[in-house]
Structure formats: structure tokens, C-alpha cells
N, CA and C of each residue as an Amber inpcrd file, in Angstrom:
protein
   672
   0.8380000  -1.1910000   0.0000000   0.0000000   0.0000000   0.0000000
   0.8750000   1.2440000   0.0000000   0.4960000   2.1170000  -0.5020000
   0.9380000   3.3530000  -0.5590000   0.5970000   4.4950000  -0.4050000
   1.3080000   5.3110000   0.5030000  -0.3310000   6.5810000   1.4610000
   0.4990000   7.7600000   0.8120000  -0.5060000   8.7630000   1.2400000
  -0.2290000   9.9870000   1.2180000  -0.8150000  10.4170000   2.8080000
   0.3980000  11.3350000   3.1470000   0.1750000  11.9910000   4.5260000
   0.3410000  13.4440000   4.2900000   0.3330000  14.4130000   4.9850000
   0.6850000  15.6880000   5.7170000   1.9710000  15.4990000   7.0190000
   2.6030000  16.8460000   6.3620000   4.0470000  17.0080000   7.1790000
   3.5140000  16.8830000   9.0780000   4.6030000  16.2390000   9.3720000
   4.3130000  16.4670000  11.1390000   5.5030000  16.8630000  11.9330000
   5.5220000  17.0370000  13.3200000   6.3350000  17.9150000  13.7240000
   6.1580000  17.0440000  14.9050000   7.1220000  15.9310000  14.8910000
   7.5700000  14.7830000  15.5590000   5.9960000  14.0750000  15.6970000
   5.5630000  13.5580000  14.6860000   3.9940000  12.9950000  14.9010000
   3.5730000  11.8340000  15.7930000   2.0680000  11.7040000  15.7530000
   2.1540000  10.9790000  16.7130000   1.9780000   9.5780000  16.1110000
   2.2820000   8.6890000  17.3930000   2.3150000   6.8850000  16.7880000
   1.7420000   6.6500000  15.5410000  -0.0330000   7.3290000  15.6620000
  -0.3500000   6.3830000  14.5100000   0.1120000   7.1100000  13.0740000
   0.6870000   8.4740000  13.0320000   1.2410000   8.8960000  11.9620000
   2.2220000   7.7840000  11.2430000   3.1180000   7.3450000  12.4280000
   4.4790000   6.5300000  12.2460000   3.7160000   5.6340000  11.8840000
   2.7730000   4.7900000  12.0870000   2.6640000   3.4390000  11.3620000
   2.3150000   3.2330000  10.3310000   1.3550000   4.3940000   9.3400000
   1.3200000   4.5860000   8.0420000   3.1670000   4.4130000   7.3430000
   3.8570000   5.3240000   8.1200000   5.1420000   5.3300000   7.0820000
   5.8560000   3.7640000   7.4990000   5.4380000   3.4910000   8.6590000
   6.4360000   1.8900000   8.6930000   5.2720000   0.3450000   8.2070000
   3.8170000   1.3550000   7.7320000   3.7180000   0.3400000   6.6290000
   3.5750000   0.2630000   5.3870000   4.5520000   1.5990000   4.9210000
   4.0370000   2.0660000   3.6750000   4.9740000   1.5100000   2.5200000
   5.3090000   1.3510000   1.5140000   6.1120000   1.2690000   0.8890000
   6.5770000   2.5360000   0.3860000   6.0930000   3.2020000  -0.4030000
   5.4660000   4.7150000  -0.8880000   4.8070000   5.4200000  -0.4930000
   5.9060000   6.8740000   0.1130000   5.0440000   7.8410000   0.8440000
   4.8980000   9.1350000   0.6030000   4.1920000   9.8480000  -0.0030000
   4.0620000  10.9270000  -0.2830000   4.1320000  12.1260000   0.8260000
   5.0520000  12.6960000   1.0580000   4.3610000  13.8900000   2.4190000
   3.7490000  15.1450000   1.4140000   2.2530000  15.3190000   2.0780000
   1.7460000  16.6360000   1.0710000   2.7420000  18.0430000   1.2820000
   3.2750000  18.8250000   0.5050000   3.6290000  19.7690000   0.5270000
   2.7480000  21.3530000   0.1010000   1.8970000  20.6270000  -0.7240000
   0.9300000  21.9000000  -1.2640000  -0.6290000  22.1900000  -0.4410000
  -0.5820000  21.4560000   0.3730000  -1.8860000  21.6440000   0.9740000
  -1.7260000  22.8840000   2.1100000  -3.4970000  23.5120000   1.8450000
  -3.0080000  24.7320000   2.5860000  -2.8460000  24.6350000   4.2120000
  -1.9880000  24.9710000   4.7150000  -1.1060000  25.2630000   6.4660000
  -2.9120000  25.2440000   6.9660000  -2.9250000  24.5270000   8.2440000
  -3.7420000  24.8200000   9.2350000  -3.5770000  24.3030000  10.3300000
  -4.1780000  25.6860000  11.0390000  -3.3270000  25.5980000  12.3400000
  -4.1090000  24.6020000  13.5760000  -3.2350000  24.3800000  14.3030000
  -4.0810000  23.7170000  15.2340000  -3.5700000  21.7460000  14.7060000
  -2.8080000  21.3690000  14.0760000  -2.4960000  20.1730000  13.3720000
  -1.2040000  19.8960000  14.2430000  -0.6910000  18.6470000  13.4470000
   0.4460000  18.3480000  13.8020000   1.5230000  18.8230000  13.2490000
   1.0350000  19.6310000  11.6630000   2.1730000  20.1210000  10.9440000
   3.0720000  20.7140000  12.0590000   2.3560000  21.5310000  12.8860000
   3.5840000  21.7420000  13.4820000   3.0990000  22.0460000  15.3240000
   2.9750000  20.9250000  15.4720000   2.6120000  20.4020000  17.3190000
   2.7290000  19.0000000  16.9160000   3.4970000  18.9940000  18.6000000
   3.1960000  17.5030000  18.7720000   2.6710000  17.7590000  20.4090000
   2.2620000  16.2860000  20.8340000   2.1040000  16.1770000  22.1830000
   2.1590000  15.5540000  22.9620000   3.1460000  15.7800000  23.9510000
   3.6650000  14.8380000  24.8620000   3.0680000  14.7000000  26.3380000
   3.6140000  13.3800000  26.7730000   3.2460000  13.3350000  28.2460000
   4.0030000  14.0550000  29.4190000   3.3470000  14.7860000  30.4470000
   4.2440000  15.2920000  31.3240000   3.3710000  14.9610000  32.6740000
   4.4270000  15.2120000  33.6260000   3.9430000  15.2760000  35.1290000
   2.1890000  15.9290000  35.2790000   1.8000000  16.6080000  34.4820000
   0.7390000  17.2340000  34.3070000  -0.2070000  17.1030000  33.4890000
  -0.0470000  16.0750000  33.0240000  -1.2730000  15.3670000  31.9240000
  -0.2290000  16.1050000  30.8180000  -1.4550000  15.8870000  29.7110000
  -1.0060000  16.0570000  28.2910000  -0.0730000  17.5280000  28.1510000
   0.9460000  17.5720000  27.1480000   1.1900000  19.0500000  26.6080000
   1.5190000  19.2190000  25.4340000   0.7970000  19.9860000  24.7770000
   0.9880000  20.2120000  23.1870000   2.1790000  20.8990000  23.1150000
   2.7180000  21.0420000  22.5090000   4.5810000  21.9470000  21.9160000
   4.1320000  22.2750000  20.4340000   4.2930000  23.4090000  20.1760000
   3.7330000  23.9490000  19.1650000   5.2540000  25.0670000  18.9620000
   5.0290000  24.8450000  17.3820000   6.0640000  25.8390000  16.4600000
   5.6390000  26.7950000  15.9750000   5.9490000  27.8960000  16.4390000
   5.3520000  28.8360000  15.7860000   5.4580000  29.4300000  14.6290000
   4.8380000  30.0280000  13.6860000   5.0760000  30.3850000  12.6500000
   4.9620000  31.7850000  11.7590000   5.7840000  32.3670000  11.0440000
   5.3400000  33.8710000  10.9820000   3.8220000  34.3220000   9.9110000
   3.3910000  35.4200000  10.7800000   2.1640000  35.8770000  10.5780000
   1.7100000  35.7530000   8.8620000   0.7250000  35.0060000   8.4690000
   0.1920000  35.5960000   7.1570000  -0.4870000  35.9170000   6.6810000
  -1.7130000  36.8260000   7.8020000  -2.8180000  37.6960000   7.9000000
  -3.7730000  36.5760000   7.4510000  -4.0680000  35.3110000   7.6880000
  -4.9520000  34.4710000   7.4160000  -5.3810000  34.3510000   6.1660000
  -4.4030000  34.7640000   5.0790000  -4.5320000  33.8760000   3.7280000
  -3.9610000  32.7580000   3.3970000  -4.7410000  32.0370000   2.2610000
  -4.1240000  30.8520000   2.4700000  -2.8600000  30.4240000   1.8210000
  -2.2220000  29.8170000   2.5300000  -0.7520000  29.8010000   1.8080000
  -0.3840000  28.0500000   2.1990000   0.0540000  27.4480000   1.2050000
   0.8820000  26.4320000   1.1890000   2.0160000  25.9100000   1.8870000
   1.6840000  24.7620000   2.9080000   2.4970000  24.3590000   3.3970000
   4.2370000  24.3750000   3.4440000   4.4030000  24.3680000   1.6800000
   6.1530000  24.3500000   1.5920000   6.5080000  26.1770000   1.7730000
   5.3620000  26.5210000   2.0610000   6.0220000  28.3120000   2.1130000
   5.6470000  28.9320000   3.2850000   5.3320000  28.0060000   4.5160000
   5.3370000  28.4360000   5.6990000   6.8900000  28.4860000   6.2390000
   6.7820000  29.8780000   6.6960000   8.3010000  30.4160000   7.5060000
   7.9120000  29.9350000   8.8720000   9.3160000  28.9630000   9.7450000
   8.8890000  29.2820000  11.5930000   9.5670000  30.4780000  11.7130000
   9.0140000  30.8180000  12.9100000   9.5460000  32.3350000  13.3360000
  10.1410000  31.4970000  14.4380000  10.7220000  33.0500000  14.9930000
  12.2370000  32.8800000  16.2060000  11.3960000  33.2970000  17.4370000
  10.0880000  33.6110000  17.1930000   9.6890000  34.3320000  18.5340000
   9.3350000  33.4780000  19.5900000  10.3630000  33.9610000  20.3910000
   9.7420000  33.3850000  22.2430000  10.8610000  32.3990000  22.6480000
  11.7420000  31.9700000  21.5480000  13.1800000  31.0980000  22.1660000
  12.3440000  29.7930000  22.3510000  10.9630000  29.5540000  21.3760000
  10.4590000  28.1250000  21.4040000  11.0820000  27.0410000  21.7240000
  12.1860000  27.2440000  20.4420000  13.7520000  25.3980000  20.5320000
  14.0320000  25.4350000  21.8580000  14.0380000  26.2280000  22.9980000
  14.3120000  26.2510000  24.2020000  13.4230000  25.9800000  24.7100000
  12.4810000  26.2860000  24.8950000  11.3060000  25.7940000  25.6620000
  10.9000000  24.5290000  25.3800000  10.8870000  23.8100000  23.9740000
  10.2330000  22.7380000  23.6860000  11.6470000  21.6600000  23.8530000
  13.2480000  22.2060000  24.2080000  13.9980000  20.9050000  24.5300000
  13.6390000  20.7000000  25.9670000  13.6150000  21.8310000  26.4140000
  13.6140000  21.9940000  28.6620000  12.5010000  20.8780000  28.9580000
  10.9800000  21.1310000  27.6090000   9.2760000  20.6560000  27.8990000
  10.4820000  18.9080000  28.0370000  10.5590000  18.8080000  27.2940000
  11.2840000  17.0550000  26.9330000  12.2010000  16.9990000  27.8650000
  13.3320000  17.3190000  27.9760000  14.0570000  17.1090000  29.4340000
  13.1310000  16.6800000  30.7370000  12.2040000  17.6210000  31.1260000
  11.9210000  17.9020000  31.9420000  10.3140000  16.1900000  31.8720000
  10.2760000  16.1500000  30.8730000   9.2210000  15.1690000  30.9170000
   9.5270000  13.8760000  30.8020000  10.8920000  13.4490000  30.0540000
  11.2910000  12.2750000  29.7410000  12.8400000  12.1750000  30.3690000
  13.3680000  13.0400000  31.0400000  14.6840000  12.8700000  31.2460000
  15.0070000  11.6190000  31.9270000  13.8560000  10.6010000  32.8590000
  13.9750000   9.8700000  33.5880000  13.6350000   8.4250000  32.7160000
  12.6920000   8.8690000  31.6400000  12.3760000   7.6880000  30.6900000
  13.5550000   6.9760000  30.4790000  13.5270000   5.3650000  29.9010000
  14.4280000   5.0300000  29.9040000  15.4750000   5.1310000  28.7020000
  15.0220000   5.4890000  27.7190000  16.1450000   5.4410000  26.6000000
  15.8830000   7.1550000  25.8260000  15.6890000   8.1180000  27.2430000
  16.2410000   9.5760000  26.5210000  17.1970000   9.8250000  26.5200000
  18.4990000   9.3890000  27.5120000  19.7410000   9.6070000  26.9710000
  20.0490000   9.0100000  25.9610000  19.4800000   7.8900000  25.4800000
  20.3310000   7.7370000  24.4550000  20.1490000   7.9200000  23.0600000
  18.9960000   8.4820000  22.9850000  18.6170000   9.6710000  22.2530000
  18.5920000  11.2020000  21.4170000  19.4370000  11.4920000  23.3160000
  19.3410000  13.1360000  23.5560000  20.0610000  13.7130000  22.4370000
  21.2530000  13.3610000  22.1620000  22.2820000  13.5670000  20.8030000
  21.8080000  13.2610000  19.4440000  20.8730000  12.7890000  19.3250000
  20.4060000  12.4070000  18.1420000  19.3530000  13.8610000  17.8920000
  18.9430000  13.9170000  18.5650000  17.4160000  15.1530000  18.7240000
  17.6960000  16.4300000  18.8510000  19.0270000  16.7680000  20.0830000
  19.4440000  17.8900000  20.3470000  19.4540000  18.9090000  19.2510000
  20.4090000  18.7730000  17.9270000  20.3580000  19.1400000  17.1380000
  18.5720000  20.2290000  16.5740000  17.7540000  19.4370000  16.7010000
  16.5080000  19.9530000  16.3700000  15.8640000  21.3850000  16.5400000
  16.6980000  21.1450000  17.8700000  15.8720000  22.4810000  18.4760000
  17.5460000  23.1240000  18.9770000  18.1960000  23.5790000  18.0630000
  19.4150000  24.2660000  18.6850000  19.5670000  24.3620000  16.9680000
  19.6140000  24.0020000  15.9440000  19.8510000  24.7230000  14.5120000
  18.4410000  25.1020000  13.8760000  18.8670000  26.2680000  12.9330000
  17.3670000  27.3620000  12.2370000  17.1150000  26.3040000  11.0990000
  15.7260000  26.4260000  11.0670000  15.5510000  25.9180000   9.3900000
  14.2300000  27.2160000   9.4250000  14.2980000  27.4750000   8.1740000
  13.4410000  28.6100000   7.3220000  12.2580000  28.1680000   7.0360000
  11.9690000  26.9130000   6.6910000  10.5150000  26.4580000   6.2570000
  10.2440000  25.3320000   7.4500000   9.0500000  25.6970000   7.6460000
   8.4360000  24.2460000   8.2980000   7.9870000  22.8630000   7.8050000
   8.0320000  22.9120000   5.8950000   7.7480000  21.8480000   5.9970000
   9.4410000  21.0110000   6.0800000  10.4280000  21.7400000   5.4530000
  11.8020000  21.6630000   5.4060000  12.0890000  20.7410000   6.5310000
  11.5630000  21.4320000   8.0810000  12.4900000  21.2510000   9.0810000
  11.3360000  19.7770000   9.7690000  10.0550000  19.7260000   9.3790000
   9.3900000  18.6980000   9.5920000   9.5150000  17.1900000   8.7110000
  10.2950000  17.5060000   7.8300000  10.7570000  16.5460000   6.7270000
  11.9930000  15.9940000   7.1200000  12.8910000  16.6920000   7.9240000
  14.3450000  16.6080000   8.4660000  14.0190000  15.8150000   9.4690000
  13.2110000  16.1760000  10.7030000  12.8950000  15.2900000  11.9480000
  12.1120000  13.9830000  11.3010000  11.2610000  13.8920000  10.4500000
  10.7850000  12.5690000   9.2060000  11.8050000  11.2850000   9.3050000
  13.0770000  11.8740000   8.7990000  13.6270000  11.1640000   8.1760000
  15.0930000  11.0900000   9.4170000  15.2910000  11.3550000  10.0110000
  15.8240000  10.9700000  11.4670000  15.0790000  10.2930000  12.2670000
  13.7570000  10.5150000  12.3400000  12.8980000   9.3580000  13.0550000
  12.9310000   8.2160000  12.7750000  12.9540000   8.1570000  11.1480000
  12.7950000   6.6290000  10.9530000  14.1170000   6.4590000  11.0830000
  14.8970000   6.9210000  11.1180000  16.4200000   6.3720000  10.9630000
  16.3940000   5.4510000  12.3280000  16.4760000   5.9100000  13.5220000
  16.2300000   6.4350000  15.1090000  15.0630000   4.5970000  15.5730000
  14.1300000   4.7730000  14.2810000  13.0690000   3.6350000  14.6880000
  13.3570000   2.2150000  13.8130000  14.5250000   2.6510000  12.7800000
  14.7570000   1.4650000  11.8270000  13.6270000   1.2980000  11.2720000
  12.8330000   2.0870000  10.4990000  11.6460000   1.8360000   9.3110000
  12.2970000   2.1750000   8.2010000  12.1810000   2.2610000   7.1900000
  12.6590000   2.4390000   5.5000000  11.4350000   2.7160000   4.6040000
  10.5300000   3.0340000   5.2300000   9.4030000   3.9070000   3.7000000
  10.2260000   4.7420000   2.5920000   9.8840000   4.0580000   1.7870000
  10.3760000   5.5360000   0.5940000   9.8980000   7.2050000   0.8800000
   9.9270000   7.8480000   0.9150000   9.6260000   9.4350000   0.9960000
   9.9100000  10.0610000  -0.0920000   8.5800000  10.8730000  -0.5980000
   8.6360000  11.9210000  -1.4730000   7.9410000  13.0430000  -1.3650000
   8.6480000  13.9020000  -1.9250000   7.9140000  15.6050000  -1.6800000
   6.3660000  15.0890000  -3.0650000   5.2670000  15.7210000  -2.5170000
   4.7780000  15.8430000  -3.8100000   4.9660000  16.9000000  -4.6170000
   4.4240000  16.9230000  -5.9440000   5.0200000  17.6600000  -7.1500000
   3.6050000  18.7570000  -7.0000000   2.9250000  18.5610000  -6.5240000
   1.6590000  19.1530000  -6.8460000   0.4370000  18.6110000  -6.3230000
  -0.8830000  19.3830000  -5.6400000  -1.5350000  19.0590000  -4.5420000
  -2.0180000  17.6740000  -5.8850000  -2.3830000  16.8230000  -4.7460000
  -2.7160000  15.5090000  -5.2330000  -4.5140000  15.4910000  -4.4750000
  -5.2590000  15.2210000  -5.6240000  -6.7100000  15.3990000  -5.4610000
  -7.5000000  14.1170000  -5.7600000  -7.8410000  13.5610000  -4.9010000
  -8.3400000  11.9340000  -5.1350000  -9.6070000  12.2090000  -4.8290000
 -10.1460000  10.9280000  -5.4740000 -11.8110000  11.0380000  -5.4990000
 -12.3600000  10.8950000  -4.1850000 -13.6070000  11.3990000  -3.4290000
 -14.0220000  11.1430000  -2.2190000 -14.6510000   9.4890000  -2.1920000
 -13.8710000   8.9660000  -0.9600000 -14.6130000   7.3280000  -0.7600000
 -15.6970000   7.1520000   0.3520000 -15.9450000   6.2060000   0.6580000
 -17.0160000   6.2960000   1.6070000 -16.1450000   6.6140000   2.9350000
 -16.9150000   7.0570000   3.8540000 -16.6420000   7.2640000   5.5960000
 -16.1230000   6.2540000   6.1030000 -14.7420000   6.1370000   6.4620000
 -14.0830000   5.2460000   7.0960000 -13.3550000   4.5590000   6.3280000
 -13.4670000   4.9220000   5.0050000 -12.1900000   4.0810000   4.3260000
 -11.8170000   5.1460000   3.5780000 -10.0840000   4.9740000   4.0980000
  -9.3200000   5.9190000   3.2720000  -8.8180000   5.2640000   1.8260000
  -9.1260000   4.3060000   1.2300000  -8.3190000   3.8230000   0.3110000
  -8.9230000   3.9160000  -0.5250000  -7.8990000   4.6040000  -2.2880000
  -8.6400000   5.4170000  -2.9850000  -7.9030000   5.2630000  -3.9970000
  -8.5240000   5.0460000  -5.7770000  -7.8290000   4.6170000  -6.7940000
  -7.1940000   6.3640000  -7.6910000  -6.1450000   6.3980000  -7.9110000
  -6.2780000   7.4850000  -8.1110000  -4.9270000   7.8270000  -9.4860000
  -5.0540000   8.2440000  -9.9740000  -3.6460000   8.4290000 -11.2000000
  -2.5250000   9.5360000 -10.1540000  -1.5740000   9.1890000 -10.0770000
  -0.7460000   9.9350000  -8.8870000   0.6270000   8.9880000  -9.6090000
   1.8630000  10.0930000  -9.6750000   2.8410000   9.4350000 -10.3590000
   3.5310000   8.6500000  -9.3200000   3.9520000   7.5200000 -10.1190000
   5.1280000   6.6810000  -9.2100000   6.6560000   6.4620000 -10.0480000
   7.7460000   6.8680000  -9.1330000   8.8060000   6.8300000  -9.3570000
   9.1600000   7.3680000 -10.4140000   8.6220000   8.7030000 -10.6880000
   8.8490000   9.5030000 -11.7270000   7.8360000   9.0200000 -13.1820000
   7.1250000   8.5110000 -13.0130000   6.3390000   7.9940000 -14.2650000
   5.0420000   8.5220000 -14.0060000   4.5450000   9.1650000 -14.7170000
   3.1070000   9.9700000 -14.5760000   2.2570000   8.8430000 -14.7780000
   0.5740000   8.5360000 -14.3440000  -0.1680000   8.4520000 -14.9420000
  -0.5260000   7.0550000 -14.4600000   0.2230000   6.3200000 -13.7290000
   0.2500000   5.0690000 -13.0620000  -1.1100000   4.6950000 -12.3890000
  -2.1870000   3.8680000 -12.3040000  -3.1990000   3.8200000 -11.7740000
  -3.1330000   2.8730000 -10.2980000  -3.1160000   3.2090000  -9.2740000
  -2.4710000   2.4470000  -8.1730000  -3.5970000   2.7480000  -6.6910000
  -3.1310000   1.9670000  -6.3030000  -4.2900000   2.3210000  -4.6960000
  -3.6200000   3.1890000  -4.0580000  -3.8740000   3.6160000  -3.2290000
  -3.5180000   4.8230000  -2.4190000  -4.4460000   5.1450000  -1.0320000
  -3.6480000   5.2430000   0.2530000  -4.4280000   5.5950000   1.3220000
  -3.9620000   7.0370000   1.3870000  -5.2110000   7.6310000   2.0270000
  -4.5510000   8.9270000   1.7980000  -5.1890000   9.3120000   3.6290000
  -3.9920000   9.6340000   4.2610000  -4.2820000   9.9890000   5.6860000
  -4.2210000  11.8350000   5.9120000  -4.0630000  12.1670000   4.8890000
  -3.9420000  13.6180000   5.2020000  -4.8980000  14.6240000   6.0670000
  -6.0700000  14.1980000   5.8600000  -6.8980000  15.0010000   7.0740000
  -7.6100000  13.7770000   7.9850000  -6.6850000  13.0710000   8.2440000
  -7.3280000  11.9320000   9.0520000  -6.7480000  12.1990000  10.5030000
  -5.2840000  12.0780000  10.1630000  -4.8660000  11.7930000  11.2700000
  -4.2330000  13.5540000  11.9890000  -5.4570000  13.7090000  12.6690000
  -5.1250000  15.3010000  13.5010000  -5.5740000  15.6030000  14.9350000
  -5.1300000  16.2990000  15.8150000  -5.3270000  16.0030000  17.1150000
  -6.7790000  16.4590000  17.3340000  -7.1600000  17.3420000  16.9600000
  -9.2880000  17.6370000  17.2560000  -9.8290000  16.5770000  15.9840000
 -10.5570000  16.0930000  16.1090000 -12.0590000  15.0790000  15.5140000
 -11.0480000  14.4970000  14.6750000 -10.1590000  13.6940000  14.7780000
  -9.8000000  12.9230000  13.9360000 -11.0090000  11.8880000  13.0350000
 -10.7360000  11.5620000  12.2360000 -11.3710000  10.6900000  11.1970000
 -11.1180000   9.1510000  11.3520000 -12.3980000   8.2990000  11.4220000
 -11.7710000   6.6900000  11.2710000 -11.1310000   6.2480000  10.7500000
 -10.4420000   5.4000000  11.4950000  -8.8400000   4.7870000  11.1010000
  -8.8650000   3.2600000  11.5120000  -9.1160000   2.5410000  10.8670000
  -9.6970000   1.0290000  11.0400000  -8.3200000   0.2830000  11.3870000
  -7.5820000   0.1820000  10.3060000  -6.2200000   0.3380000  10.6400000
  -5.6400000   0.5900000  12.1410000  -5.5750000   1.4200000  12.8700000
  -4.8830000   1.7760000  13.6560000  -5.7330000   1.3230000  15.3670000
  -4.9770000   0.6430000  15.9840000  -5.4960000   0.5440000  17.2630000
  -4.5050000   0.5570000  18.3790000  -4.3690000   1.7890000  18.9850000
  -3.1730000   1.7770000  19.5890000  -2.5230000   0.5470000  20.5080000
  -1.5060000   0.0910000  20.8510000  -1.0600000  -0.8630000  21.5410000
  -0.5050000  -0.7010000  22.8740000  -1.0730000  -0.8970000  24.0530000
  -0.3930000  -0.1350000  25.1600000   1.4700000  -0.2470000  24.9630000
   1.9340000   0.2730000  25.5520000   3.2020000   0.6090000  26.2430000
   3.8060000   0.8860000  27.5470000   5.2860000   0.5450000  27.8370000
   5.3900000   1.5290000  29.1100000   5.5620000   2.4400000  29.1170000
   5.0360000   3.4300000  29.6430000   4.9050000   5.0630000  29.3790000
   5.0350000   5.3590000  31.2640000   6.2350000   6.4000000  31.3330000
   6.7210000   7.1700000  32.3410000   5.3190000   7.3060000  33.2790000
   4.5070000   7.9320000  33.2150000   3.3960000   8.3350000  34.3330000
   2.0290000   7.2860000  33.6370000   1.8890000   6.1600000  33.4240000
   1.1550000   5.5130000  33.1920000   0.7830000   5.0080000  34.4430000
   0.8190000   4.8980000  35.4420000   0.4420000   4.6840000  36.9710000
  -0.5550000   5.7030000  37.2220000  -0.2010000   7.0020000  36.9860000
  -0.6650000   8.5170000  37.2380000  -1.5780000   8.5050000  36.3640000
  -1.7510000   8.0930000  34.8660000  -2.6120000   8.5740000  34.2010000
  -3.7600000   7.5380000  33.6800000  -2.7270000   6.2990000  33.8460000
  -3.1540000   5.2990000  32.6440000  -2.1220000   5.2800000  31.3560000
  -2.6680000   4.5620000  30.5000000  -2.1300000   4.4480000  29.1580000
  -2.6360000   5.7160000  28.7710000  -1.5300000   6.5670000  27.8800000
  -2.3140000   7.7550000  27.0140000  -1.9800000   7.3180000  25.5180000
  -2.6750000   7.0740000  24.8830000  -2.4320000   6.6470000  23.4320000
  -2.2570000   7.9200000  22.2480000  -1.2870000   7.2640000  21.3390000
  -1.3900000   8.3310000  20.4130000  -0.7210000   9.6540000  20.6040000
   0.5270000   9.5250000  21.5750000   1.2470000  10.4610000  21.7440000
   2.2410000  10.7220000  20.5210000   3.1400000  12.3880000  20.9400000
   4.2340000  12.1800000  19.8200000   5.2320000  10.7930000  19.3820000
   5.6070000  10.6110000  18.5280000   6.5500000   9.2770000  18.3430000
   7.9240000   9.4880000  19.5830000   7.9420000  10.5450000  20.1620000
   9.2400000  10.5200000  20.9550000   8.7460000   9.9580000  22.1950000
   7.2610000   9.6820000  22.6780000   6.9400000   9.3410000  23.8960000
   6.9510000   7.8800000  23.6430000   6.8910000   6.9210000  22.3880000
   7.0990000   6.1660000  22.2210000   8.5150000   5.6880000  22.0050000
   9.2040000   6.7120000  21.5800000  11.1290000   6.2470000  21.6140000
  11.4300000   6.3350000  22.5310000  11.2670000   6.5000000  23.4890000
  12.0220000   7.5360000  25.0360000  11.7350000   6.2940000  25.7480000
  10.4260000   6.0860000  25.6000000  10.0360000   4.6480000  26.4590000
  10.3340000   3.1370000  25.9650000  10.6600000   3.3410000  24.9230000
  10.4120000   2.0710000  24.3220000  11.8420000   1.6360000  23.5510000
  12.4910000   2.5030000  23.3230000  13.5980000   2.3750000  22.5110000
  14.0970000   1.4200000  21.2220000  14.6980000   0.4600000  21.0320000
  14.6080000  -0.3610000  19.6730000  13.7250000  -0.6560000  19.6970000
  12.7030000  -1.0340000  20.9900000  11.6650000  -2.1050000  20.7560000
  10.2910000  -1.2000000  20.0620000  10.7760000   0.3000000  19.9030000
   9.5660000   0.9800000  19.4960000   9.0410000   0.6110000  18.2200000
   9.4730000  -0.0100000  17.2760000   8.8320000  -0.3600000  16.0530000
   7.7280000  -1.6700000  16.0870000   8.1890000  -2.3660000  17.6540000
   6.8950000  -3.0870000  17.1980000   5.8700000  -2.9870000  17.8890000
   5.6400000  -1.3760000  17.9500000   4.2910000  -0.7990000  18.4600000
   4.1130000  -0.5470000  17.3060000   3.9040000  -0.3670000  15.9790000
   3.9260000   0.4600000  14.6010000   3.1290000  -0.8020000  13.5140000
């Protein structure tokens, strides 16, 4: 199978299991930015229940503009706040040190675009989780026919490997998988884990993929 997703900003589990079961993965680049997604939040567990970490991005008077041409902004020393949020939430988890060097980087160098710098953490994740999906920018918003409610899988002409015109299945998770009213996902049923304050909270499912690395470490792929 082969999906199409939307950029994320360290996404959560069930994002990751589309790409570690995908062969072929499209990340949308042309779809228009909206806020409030994972493009650019994720959300982790802390001493205090849930916390979203959100990137901020510079102002564009609420027109609509395309994902590959969203700028993050510098305001508020965010990369600082959102390494301290993770220190401070997972430092005790068991495999954030050995991590910390891998990630640090993230939030201590600039990238100019968000989908840029959400494509960069992409492809260090899977490195990090040992998955191998193919990844591609798309060329141009990709518009598939509407299917029924609850099934994302959709026949659609969408090029493969540089060859236009290919007629192939396609799941397309792009407005499925988002933190308000997500959409059915038959597919996906989260799998508990050990998770740091799971005593305190319970299982919280569907966190960022780092609440699943931190805790879980090599063994995180076969939550996916």
C-alpha cells in the first residue's frame, strides 16, 4: 500500500505506522497550512497530563498559503522551551539519553521552512526507529476522489517513481490523522506501552513518536 500523509512535527504513533507500513510515501507539501495540526505540534506526556509543543510560525494575515512556504519564526526562544518541555518530561524515561544527541540538534539549529524542518525530523525518526518507507515531496496538490466514511483507500492516477499516470491504490491519511475530531482509522489501534506516568494517568495513546522512543527504545517499532 501506498499513502499519502501531511508534514508532522515529531507525529504521533499512529502517523508513524502509516510510514512503517508504507512502501510509498508521499508527504503533502501543497496543501493549505492549518493551524491547530500536527504540521507543526506535537504532544507529549508530562507530570501534568497532556502538553501540546507547538512551532510557531510567521504571521500571514490568514490567507491561504501552502504548506512548503510556511516560515517558523524565532519568537519566544520556542527550541528552548520545547527541549527543557522534553528534558523535563522524559529525562527519567528510559532510553532519553540515548537519544538526547540524536534530537538535540533539532531544536538548537534554524531551518526557514516548516515543511523543510518537519521533513528533516521525518527522516531521522525513521532512521532512530529502523523503518525504510520511501519518501517523497509531492510535485503538486494531489486530489483523489471522495470514498465512503471510514475508508481511506482510494484509486487514483498519482505518479510513481517519476512515471506519470500510473493507476495504483492509495491511502490517503492527510486530514485523518489530527489532534481535534480525527477521522476513522480502522487500521490503527493503539497498543499499550510503558509510558513514564502511566500509573498517574493510565495508558495515554497516540502520543508524539518521541513518547514512544524515550520509552520504548529499539523495541519501538513493534508498536507500529
Amino acid at each position: 500500500m501506498n499513502t499519502l500523509l501531511s508534514a508532522t512535527y515529531f507525529g504521533p504513533v499512529q502517523w508513524y505506522q502509516k510510514l512503517n507500513r508504507s512502501g510509498l510515501c508521499y508527504i503533502e507539501q501543497h496543501d493549505n497550512f492549518i493551524k491547530q495540526t500536527y504540521r507543526n505540534r506535537c504532544v507529549i506526556a508530562t507530570t501534568q497530563g497532556t502538553q501540546a509543543l507547538t512551532v510557531p510560525i510567521e504571521r500571514y494575515d490568514g490567507l491561504k498559503c501552502e504548506m512548503r512556504d510556511i516560515r517558523i519564526s524565532d519568537h519566544g526562544a520556542w527550541r528552548h522551551l520545547h527541549w527543557n518541555a522534553l528534558v523535563s518530561a522524559y529525562g527519567e524515561s528510559p532510553f532519553f539519553e540515548f537519544y538526547a544527541d540524536d534530537l538535540r540538534p533539532f531544536f538548537e539549529k534554524r531551518w526557514q521552512f516548516l515543511y523543510d524542518y518537519d521533513l528533516a525530523i521525518t527522516e531521522k525518526m525513521c532512521e532512530l526507529l529502523d523503518i525504510h518507507p520511501t519518501l517523497r515531496r509531492t510535485e503538486e496538490y494531489i486530489k483523489l476522489p471522495d470514498s465512503t466514511a471510514g475508508d481511506n483507500t482510494k484509486a487514483a492516477l498519482i505518479p510513481s517513481d517519476g512515471i506519470a499516470g500510473n493507476l495504483m491504490q492509495w491511502a490517503d491519511y492527510r486530514e485523518v490523522i489530527r489532534p481535534k475530531h480525527p477521522l476513522p482509522d480502522a487500521d490503527f489501534q493503539p497498543r499499550p506501552y510503558y509510558q513514564v506516568y502511566k500509573q498517574k494517568f493510565g495508558f495515554q495513546p497516540n502520543l508524539s513518536i518521541l513518547d514512544l522512543l524515550f520509552n520504548e527504545g529499539n523495541e519501538a517499532v513493534l508498536f507500529l
